[in-house]
N, CA and C of each residue as an Amber inpcrd file, in Angstrom:
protein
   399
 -53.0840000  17.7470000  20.4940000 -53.1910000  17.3100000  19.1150000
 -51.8530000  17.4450000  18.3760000 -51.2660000  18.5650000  18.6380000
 -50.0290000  18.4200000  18.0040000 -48.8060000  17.7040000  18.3980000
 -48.9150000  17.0740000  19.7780000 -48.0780000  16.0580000  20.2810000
 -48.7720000  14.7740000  19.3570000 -49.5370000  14.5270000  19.3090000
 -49.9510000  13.3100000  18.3650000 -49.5730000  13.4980000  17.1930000
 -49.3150000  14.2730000  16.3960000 -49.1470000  14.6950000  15.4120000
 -47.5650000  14.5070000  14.9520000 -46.4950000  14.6620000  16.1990000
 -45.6260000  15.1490000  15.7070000 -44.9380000  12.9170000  16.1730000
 -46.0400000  12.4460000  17.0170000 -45.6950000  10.8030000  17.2010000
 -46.1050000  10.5410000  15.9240000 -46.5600000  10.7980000  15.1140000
 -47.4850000   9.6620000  14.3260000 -46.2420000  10.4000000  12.8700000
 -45.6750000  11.0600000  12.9450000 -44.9580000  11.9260000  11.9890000
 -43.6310000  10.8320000  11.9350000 -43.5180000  10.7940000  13.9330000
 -41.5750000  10.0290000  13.9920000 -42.2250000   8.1070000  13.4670000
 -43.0700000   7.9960000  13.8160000 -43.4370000   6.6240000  13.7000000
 -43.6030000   6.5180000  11.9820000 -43.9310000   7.0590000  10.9230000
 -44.4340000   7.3240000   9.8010000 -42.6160000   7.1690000   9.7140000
 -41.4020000   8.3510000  10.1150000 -40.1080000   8.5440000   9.5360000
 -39.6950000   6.9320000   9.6840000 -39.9750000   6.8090000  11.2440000
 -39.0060000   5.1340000  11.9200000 -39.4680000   4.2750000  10.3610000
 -41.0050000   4.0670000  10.4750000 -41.4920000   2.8760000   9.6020000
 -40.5730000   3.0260000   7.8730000 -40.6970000   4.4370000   7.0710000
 -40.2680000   4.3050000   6.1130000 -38.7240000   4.0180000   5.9930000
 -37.9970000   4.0330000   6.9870000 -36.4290000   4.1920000   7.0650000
 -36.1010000   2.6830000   7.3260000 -36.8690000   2.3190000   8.1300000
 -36.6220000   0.5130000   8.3490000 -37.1820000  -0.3500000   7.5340000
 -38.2800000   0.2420000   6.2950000 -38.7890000  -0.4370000   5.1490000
 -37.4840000  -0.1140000   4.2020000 -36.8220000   0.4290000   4.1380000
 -35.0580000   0.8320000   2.6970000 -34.0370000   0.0480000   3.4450000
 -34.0800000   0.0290000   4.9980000 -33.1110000  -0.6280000   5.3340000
 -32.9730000  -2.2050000   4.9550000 -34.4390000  -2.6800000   5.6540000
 -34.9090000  -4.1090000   4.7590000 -34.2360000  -4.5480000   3.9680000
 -35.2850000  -3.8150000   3.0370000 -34.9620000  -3.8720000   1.5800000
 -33.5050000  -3.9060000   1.1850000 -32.6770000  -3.0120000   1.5100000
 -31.3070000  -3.0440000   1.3360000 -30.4390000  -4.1530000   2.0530000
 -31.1590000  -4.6810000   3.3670000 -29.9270000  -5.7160000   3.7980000
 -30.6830000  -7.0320000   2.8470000 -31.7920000  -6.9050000   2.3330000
 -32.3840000  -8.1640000   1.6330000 -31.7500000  -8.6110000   0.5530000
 -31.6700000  -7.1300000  -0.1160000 -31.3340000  -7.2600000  -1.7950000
 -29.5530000  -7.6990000  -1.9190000 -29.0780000  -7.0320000  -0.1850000
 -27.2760000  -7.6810000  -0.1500000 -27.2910000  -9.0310000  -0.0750000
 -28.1700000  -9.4770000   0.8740000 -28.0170000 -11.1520000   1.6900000
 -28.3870000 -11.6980000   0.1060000 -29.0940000 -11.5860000  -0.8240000
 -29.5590000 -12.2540000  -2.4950000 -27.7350000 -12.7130000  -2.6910000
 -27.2630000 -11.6610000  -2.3680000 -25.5920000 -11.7920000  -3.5810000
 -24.8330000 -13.0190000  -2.5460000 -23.7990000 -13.1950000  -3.6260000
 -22.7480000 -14.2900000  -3.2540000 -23.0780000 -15.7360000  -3.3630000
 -22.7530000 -16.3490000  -2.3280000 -22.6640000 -17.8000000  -2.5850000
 -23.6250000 -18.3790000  -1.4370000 -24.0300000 -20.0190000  -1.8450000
 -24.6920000 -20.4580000  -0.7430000 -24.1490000 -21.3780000   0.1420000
 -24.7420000 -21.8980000   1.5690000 -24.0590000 -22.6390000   2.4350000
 -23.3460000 -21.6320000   3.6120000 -22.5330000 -22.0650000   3.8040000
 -21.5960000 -21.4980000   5.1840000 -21.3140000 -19.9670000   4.6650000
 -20.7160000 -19.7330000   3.3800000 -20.1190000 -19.0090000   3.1620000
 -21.4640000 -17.9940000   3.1550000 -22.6100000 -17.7590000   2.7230000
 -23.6050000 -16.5680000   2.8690000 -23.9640000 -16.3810000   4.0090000
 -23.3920000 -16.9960000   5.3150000 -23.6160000 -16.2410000   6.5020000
 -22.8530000 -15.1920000   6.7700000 -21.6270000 -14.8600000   6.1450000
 -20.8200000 -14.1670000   5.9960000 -21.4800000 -12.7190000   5.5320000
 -22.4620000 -12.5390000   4.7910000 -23.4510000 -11.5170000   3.7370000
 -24.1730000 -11.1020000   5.3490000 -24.2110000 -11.9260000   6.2080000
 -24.9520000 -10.8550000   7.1750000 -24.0240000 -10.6560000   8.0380000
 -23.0310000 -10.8750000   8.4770000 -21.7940000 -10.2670000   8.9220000
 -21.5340000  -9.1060000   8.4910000 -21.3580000  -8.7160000   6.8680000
 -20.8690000  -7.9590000   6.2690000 -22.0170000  -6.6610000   6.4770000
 -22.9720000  -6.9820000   6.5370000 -24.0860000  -5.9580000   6.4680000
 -23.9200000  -5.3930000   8.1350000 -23.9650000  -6.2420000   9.4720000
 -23.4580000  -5.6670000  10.2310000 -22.3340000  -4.9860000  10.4610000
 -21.4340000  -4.8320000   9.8960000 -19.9640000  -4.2580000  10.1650000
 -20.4770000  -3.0230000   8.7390000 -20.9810000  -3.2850000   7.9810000
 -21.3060000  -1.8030000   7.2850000 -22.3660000  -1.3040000   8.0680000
 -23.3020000  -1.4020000   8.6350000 -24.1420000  -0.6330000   9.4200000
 -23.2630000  -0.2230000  10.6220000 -23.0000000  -1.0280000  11.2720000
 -21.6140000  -0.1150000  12.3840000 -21.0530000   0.9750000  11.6840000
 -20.1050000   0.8310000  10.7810000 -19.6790000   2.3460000   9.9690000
 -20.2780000   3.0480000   9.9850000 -21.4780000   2.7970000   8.8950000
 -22.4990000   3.9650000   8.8670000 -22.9350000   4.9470000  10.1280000
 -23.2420000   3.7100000  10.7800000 -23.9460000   4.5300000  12.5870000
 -22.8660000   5.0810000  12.9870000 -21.3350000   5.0750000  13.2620000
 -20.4090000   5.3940000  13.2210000 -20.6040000   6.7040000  12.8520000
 -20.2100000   6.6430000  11.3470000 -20.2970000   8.4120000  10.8780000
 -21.4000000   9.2510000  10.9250000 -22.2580000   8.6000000  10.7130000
 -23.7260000   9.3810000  11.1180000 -23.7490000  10.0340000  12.4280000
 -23.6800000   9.1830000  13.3420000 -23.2070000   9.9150000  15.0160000
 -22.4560000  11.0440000  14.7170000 -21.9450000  10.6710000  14.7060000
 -20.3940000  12.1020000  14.4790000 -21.1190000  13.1110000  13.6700000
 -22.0410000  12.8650000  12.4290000 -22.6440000  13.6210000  11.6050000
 -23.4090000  14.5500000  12.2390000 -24.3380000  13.4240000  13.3430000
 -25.5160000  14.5040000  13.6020000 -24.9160000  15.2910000  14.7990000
 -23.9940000  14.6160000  15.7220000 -23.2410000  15.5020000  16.7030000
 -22.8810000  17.1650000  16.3930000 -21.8540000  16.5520000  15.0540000
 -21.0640000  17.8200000  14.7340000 -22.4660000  19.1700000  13.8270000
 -23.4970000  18.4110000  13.5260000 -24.1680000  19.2940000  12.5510000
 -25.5800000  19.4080000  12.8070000 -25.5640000  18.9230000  14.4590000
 -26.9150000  19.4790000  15.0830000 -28.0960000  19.3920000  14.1010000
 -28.0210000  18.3330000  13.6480000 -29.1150000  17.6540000  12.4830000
 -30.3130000  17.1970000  13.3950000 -31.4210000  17.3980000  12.3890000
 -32.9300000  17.6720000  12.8300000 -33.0330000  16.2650000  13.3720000
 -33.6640000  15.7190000  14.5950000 -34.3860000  14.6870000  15.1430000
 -35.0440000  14.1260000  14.2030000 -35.7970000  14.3070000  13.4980000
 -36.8160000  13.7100000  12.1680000 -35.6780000  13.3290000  11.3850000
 -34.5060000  13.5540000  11.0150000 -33.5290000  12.9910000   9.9500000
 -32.9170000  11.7570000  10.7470000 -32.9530000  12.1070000  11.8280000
 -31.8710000  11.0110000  12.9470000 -32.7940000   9.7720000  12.9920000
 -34.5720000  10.0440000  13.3190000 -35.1480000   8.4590000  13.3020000
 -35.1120000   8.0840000  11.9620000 -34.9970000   9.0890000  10.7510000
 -35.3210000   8.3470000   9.3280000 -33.8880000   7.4450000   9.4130000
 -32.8930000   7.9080000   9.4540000 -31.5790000   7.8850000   8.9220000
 -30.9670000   6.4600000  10.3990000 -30.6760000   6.3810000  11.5600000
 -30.8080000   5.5040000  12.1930000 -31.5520000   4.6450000  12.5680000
 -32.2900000   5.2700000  13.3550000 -33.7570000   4.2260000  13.9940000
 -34.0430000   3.7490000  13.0550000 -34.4560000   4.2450000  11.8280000
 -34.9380000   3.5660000  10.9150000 -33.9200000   2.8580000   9.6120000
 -33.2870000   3.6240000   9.3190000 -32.8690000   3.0480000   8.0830000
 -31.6950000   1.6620000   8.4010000 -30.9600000   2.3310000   9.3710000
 -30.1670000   1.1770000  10.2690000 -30.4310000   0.5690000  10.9230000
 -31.3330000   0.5660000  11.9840000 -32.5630000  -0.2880000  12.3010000
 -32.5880000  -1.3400000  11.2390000 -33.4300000  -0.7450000  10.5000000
 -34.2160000  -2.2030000   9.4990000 -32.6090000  -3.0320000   8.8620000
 -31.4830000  -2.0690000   8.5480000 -30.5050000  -2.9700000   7.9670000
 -29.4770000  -3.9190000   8.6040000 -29.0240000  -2.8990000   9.6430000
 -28.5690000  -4.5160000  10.9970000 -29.4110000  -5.3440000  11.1420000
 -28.3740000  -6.3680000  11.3300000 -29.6190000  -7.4730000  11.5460000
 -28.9790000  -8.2640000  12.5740000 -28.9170000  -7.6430000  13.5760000
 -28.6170000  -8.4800000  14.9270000 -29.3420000  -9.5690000  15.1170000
 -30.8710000  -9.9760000  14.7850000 -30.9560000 -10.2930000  15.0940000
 -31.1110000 -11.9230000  14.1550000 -30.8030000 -11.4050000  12.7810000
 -30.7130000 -12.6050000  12.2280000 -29.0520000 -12.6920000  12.1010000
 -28.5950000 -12.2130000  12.3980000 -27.3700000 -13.0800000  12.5810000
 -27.1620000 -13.7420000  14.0970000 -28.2130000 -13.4510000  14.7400000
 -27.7380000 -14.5330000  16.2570000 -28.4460000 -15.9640000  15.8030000
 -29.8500000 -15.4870000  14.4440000 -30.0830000 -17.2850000  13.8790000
 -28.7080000 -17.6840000  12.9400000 -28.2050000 -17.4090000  12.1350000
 -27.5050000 -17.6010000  11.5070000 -26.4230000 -18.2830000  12.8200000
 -26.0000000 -18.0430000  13.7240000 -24.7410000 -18.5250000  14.6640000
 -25.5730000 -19.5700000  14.9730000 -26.8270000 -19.2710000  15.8260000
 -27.3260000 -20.5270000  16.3160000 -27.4430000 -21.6440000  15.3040000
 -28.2810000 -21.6650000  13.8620000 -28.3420000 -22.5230000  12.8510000
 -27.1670000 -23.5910000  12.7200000 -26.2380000 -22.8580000  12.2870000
 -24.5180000 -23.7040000  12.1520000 -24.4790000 -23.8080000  13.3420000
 -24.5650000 -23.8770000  14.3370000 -24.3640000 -24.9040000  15.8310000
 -25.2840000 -25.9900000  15.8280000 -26.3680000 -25.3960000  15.4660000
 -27.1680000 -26.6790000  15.5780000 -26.7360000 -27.5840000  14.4600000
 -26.1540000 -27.1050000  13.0710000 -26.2420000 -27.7120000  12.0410000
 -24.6210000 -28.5280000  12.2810000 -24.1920000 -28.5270000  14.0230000
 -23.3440000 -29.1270000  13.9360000 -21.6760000 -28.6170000  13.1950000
 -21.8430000 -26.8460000  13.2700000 -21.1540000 -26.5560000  12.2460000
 -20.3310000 -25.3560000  13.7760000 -19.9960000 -25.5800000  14.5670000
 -19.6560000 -24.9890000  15.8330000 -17.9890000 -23.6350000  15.5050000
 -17.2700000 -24.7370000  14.6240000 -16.2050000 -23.4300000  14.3920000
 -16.6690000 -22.2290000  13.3280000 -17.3570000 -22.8380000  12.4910000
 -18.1280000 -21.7070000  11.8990000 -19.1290000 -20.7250000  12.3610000
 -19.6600000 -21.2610000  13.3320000 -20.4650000 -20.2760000  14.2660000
 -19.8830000 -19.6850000  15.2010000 -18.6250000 -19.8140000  15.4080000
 -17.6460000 -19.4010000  16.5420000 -17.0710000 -18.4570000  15.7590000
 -16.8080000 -18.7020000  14.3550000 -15.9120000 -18.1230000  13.4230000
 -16.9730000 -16.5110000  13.1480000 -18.0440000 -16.7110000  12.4750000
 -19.1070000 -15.9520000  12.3710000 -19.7340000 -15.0210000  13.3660000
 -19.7750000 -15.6280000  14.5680000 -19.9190000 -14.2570000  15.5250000
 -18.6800000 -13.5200000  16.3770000 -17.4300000 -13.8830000  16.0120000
 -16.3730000 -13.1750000  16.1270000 -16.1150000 -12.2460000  15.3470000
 -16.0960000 -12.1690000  13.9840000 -16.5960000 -11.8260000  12.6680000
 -17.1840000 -10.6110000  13.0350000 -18.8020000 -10.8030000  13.1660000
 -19.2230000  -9.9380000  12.9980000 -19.5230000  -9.0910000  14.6440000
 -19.3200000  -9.6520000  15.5380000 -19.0190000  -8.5090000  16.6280000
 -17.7600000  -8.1450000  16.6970000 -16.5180000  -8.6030000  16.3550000
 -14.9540000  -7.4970000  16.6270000 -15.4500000  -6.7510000  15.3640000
 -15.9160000  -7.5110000  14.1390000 -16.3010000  -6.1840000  13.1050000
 -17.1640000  -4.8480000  13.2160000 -18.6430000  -5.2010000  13.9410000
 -18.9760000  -4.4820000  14.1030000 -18.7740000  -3.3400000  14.8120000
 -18.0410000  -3.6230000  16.4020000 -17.6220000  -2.7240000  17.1610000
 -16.5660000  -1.6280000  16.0250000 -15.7340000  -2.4030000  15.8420000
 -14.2200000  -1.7600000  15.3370000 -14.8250000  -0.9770000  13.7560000
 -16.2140000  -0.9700000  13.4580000 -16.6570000  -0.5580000  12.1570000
 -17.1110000   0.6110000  12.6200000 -18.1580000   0.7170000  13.6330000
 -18.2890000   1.6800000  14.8980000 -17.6290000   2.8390000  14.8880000
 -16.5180000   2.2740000  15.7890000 -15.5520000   3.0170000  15.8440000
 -14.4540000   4.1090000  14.9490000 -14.4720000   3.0280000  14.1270000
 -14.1020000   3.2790000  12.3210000 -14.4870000   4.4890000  12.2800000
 -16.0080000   4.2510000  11.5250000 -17.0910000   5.2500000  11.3410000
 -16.9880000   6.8190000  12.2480000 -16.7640000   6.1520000  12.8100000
 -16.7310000   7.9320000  14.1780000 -15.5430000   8.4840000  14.1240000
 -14.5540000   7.6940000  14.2000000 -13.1830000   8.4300000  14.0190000
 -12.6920000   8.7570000  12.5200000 -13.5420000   8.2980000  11.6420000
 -13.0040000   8.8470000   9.9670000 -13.8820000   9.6200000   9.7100000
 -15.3600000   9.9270000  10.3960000 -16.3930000  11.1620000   9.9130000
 -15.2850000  12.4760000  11.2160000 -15.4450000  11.8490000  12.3470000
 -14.4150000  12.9740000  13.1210000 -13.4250000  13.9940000  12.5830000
 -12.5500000  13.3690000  11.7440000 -11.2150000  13.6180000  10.8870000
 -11.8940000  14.8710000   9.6640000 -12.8890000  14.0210000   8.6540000
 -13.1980000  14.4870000   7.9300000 -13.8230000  16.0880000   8.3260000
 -14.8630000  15.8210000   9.0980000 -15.3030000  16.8930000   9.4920000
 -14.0990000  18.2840000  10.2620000 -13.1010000  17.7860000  11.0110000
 -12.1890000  18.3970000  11.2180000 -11.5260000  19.2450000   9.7920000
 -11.4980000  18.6390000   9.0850000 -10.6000000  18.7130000   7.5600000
 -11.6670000  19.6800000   7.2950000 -12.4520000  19.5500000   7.0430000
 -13.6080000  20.5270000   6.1390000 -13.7880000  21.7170000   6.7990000
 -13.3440000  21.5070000   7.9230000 -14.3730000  22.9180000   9.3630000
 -12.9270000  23.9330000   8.7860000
């Protein structure tokens, strides 16, 4: 019973963390402009979720942070706000829409961004945390 207890607890953290993430990559993708240029708004949301996951890693590494914070705070909250998978419609769309350097342009974009945001993220929470210790 208390193994059920403690699934239905991480599934309860996953669900509320990927309902803010949503919400948050929703209320970004609203801003800016329309056409070619707002595929860019989910680019941008991937290369800030790379950061984030970035320093967060490093976060929970260096500070042996509780499992229940890690599914709220990744699985979930970054979870729901990457959006891998609407930005592989967004590339496909402008190909189909006949729009091929922009979709070439757009997932270069946001995968050298994301990786190198990643990376970012881990090596500037690394530093910091060094600085503070």
């Amino acid at each position: 019973m208390a193994g059920m207890m403690t699934v239905s607890a991480n599934i309860a953290l996953v669900f509320a963390g990927g309902g803010m993430g949503a919400l948050c990559r929703y209320l970004i993708q609203q801003c800016g402009s329309a056409g070619t240029a707002s595929y860019y708004n989910t680019a941008g949301v991937n290369i800030a979720g790379s950061v984030a996951i970035g320093m967060l890693w490093a976060l929970f590494e260096h500070l042996e942070l509780p499992r229940a914070l890690y599914l709220l705070a990744i699985t979930g909250f970054l979870g729901g706000f990457t959006t891998f998978s609407a930005f592989s419609l967004d590339v496909v769309s402008l190909m189909r829409n006949g729009q091929l350097a922009a979709s070439m342009s757009c997932a270069a974009v946001s995968v050298i961004g994301a990786i190198g945001g990643c990376a970012l993220g881990l090596y500037a929470m690394e530093r910091i945390i060094r600085f503070i210790s």
